[in-house]
One Martini backbone bead per residue (centre of mass of N, CA, C, O) as a GRO file, in nm:
protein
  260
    1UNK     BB    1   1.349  13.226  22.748
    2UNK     BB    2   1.237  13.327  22.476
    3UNK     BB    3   1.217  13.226  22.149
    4UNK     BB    4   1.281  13.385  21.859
    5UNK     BB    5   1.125  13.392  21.568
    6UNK     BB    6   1.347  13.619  21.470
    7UNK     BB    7   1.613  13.539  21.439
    8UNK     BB    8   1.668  13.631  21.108
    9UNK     BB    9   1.692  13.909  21.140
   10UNK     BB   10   1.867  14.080  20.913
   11UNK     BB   11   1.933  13.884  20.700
   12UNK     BB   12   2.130  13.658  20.438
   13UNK     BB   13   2.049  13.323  20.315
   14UNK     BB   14   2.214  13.079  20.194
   15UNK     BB   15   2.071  12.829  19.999
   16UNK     BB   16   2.121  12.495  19.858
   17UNK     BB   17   1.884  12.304  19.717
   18UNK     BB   18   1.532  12.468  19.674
   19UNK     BB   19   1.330  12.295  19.493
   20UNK     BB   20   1.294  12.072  19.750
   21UNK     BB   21   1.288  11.929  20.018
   22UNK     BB   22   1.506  12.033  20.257
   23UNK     BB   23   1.523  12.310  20.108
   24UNK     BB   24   1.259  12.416  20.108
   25UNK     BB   25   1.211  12.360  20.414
   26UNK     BB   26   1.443  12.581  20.472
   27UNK     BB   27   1.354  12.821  20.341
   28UNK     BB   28   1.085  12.878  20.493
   29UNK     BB   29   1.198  12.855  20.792
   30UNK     BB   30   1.392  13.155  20.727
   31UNK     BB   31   1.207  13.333  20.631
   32UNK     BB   32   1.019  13.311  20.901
   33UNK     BB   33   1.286  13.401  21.048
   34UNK     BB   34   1.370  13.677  20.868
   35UNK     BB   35   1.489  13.595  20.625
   36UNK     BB   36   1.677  13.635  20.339
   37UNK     BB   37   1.679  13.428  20.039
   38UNK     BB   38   1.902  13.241  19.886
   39UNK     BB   39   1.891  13.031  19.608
   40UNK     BB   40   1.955  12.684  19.426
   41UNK     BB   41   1.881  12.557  19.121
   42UNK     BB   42   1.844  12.298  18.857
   43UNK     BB   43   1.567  12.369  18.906
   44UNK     BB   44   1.327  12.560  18.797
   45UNK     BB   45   1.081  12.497  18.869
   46UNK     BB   46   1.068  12.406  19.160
   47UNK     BB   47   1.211  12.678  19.245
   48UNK     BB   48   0.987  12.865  19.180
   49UNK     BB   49   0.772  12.725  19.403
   50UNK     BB   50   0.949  12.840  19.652
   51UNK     BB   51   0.908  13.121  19.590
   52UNK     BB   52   0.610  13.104  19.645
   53UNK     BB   53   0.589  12.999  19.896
   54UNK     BB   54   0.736  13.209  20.057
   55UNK     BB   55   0.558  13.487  19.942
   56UNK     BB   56   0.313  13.363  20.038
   57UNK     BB   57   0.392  13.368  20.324
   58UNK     BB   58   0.591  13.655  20.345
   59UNK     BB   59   0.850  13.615  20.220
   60UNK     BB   60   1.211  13.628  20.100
   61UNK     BB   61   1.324  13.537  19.785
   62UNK     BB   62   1.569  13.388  19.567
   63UNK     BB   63   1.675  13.274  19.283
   64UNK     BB   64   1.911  13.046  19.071
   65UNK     BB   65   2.103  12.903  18.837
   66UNK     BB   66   2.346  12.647  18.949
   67UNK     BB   67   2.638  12.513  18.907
   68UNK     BB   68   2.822  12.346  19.173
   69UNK     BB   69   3.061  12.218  19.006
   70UNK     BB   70   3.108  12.516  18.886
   71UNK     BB   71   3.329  12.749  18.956
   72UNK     BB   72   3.240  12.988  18.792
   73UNK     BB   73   2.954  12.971  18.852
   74UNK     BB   74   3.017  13.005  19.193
   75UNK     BB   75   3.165  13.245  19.169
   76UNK     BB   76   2.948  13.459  19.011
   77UNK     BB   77   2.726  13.395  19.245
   78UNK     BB   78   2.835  13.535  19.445
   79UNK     BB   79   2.921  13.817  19.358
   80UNK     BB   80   2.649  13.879  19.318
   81UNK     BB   81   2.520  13.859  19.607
   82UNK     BB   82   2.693  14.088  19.677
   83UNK     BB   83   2.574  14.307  19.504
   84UNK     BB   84   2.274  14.256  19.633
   85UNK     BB   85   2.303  14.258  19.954
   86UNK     BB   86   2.616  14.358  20.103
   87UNK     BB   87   2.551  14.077  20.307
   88UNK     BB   88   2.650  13.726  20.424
   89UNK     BB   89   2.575  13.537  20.688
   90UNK     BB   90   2.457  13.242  20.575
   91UNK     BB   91   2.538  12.896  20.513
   92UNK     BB   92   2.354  12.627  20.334
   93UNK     BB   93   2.459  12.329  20.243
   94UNK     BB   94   2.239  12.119  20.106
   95UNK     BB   95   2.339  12.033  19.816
   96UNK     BB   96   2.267  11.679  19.669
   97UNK     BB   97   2.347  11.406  19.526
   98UNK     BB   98   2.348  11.012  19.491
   99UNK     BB   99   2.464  10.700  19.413
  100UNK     BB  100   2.377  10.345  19.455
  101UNK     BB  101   2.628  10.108  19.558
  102UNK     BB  102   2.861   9.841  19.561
  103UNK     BB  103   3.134   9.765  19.530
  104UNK     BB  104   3.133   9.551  19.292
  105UNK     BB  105   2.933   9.794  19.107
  106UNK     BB  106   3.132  10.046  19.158
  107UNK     BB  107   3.217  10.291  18.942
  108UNK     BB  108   3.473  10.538  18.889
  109UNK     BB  109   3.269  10.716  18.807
  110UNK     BB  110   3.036  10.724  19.013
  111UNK     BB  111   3.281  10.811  19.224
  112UNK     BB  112   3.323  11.067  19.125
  113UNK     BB  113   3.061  11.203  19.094
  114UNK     BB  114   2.994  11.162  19.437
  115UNK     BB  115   3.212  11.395  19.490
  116UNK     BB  116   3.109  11.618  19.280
  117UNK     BB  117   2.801  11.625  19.447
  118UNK     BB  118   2.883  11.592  19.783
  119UNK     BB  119   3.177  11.787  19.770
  120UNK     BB  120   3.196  11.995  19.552
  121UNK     BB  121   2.903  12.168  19.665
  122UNK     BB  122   3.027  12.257  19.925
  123UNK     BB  123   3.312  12.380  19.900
  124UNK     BB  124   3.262  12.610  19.669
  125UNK     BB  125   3.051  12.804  19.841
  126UNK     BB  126   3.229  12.823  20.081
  127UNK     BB  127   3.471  12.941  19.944
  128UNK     BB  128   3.338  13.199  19.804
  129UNK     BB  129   3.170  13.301  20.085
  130UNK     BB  130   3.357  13.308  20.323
  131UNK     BB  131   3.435  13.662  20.326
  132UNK     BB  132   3.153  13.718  20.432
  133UNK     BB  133   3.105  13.553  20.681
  134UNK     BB  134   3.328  13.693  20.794
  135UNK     BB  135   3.274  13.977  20.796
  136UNK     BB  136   3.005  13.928  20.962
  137UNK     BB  137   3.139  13.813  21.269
  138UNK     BB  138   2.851  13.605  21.278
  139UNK     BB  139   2.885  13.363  21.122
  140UNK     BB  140   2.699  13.091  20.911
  141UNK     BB  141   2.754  12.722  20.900
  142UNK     BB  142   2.568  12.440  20.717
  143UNK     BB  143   2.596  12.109  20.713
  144UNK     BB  144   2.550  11.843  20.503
  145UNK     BB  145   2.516  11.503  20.629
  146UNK     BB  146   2.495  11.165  20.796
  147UNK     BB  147   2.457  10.858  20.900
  148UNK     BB  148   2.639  10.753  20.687
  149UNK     BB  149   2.908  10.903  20.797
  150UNK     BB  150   2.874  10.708  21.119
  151UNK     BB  151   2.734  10.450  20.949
  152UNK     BB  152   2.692  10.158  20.822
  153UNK     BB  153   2.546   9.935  20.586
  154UNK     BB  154   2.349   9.612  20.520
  155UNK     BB  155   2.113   9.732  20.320
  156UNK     BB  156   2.332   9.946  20.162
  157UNK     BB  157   2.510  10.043  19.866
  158UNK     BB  158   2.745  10.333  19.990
  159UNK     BB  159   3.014  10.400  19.980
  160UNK     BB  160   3.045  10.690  19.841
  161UNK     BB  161   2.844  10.829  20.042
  162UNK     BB  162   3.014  10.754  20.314
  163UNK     BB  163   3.267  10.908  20.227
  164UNK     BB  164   3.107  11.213  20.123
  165UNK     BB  165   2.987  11.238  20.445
  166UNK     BB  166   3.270  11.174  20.616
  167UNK     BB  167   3.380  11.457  20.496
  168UNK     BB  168   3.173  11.663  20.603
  169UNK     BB  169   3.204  11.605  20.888
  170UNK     BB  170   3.539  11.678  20.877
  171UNK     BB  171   3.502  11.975  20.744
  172UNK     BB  172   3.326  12.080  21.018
  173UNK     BB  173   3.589  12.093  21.194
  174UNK     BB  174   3.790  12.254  21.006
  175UNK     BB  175   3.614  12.498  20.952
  176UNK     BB  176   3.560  12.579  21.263
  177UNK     BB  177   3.877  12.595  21.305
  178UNK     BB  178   3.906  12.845  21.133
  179UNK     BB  179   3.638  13.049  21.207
  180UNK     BB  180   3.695  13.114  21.514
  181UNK     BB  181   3.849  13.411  21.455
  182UNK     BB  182   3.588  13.530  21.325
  183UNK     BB  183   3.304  13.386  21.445
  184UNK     BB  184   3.232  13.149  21.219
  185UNK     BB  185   3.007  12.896  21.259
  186UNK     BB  186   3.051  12.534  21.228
  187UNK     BB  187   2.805  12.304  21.093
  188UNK     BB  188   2.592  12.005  21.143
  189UNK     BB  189   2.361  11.781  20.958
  190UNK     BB  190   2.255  11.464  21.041
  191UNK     BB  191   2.056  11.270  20.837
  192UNK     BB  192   1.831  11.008  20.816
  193UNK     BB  193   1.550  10.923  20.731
  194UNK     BB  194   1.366  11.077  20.485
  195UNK     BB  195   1.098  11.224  20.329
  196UNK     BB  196   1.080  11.250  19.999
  197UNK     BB  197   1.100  11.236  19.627
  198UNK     BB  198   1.392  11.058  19.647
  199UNK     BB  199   1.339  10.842  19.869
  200UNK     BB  200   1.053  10.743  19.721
  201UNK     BB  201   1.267  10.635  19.453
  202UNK     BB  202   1.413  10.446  19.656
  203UNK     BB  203   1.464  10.335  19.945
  204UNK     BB  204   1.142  10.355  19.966
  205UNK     BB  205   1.101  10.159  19.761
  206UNK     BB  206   0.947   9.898  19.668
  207UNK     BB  207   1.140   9.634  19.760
  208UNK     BB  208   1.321   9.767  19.900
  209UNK     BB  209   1.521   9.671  20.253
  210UNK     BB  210   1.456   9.986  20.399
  211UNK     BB  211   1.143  10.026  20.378
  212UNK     BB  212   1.117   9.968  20.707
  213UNK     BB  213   1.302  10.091  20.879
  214UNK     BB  214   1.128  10.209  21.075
  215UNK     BB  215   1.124   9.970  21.302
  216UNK     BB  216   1.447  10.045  21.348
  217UNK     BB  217   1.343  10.332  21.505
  218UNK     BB  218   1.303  10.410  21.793
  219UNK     BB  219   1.055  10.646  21.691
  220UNK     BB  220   0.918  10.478  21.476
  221UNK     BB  221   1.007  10.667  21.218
  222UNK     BB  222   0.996  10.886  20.970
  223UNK     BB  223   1.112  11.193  20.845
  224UNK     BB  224   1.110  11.509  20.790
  225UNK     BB  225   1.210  11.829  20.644
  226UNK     BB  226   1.148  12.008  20.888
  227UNK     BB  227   1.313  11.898  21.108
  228UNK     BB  228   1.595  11.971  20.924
  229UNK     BB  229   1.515  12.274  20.920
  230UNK     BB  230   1.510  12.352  21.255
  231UNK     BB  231   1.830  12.207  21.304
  232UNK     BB  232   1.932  12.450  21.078
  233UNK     BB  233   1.823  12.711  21.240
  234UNK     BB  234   1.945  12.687  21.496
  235UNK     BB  235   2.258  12.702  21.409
  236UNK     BB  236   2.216  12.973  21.250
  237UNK     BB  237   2.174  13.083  21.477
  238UNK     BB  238   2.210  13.246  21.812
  239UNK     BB  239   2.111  13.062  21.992
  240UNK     BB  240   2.417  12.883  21.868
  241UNK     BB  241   2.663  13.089  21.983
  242UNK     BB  242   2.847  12.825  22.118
  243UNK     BB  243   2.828  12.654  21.843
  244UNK     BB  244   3.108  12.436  21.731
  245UNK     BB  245   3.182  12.167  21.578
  246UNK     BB  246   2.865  11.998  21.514
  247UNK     BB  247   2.699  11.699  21.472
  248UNK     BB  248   2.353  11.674  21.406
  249UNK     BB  249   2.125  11.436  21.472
  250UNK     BB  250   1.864  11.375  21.263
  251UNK     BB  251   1.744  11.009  21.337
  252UNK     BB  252   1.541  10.923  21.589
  253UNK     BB  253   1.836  10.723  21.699
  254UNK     BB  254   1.983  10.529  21.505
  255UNK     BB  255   2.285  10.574  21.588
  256UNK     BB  256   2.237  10.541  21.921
  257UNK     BB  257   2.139  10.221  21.850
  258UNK     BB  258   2.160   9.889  21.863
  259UNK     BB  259   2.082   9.625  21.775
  260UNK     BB  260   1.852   9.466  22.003
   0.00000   0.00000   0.00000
């Protein structure tokens, strides 16, 4: 059977950071797939250009400007979005932000920073949104975890995103276990190295020890923001209607196979 293009037809989602990089990938992704994109981005530009992209394309999306650590703000946005759409099927929880430090390095604030930036940015949206998810009857969630999540590195300091990473995967268990006596499906996407403007301005930047990591990459490259936002479409999808609680690694093949 084939796979249908318009999968997200008739449909609502909420995608948040969508000014750049894998949000931005996401957002095109979904409403090409006929879905209404509700974005939102503390980048104004940015989010700005990502609605011109999408709505160029023929596609149909709005952004707000949200500060996702700020429950006052995520809850007046979630009341907005369901009086302007009234009813959201979907929630792609993909902002998050975190900085990298080794822990003899890592300040008890930068510690608290990475929680509230990469932990507190999903709980929220999440809390919020979840009564219109359930009504949705067939509702879907997508939690972007990392590599980072489930597996160390040797050669990037970052205690604080592994172990805010490796919460958001454990999220997507326990929250799909929650949603399954609703129908509402919850999943995880975690990427290894992607290629955006946050990557190219640290770990792949010129001097860093990652900047090689392509060639210890099985597929022997480095991914695309496109490429994590079709499997994160997949899994919103009902394409993905009998998965829930999987968290999809999408890096290359890096988690599974050991050096050497």
């Amino acid at each position: 059977m084939p796979v249908c293009t318009q999968r997200l037809a008739g449909k609502t989602a909420v995608i948040t950071g969508t000014a750049s990089g894998q949000g931005r990938a996401a957002a095109l992704a979904f409403a090409e797939a006929g879905a209404y994109v509700v974005g939102c981005d503390m980048d104004d530009d940015g989010a700005a250009a990502t609605v011109r992209a999408v709505t160029g394309a023929g596609g149909r999306m709005s952004s707000a400007r949200v500060d996702l650590t700020d429950e006052t703000a995520v809850a007046a946005w979630a009341s907005e979005v369901v009086a302007q759409h009234g009813q959201v099927h979907i929630l792609y929880a993909n902002a998050a932000v975190t900085r990298f430090a080794p822990v003899e390095q890592l300040t008890y604030a930068d510690w608290k920073w990475n929680l509230e930036h990469e932990m507190d940015v999903v709980f929220l949206p999440v809390k919020y949104f979840w009564p219109q998810l359930v009504q949705a009857g067939n509702g879907a969630i997508v939690l972007v975890g990392s590599t980072a999540g489930v597996t160390g590195s040797m050669t990037n300091g970052r205690l604080a995103h592994t172990a805010t990473k490796g919460a958001v995967v454990a999220m997507t268990k326990q929250l799909a276990a929650e949603g399954a006596p609703h129908g509402l499906r919850v999943n995880a996407v975690s990427p290894g190295m992607i290629r955006t403007a946050a990557t190219e301005g640290n770990l792949l930047a010129s001097g860093h020890p990652m900047r090689t990591i392509a060639g210890s990459i099985p597929l022997g490259r480095i991914g695309a923001p496109e490429e994590v936002a079709r499997c994160a479409l997949f899994l919103a999808s009902d394409d993905a209607s009998y998965v829930t609680g999987a968290n999809l690694m999408v890096d290359g093949g890096w988690s599974a196979v050991l050096p050497g």
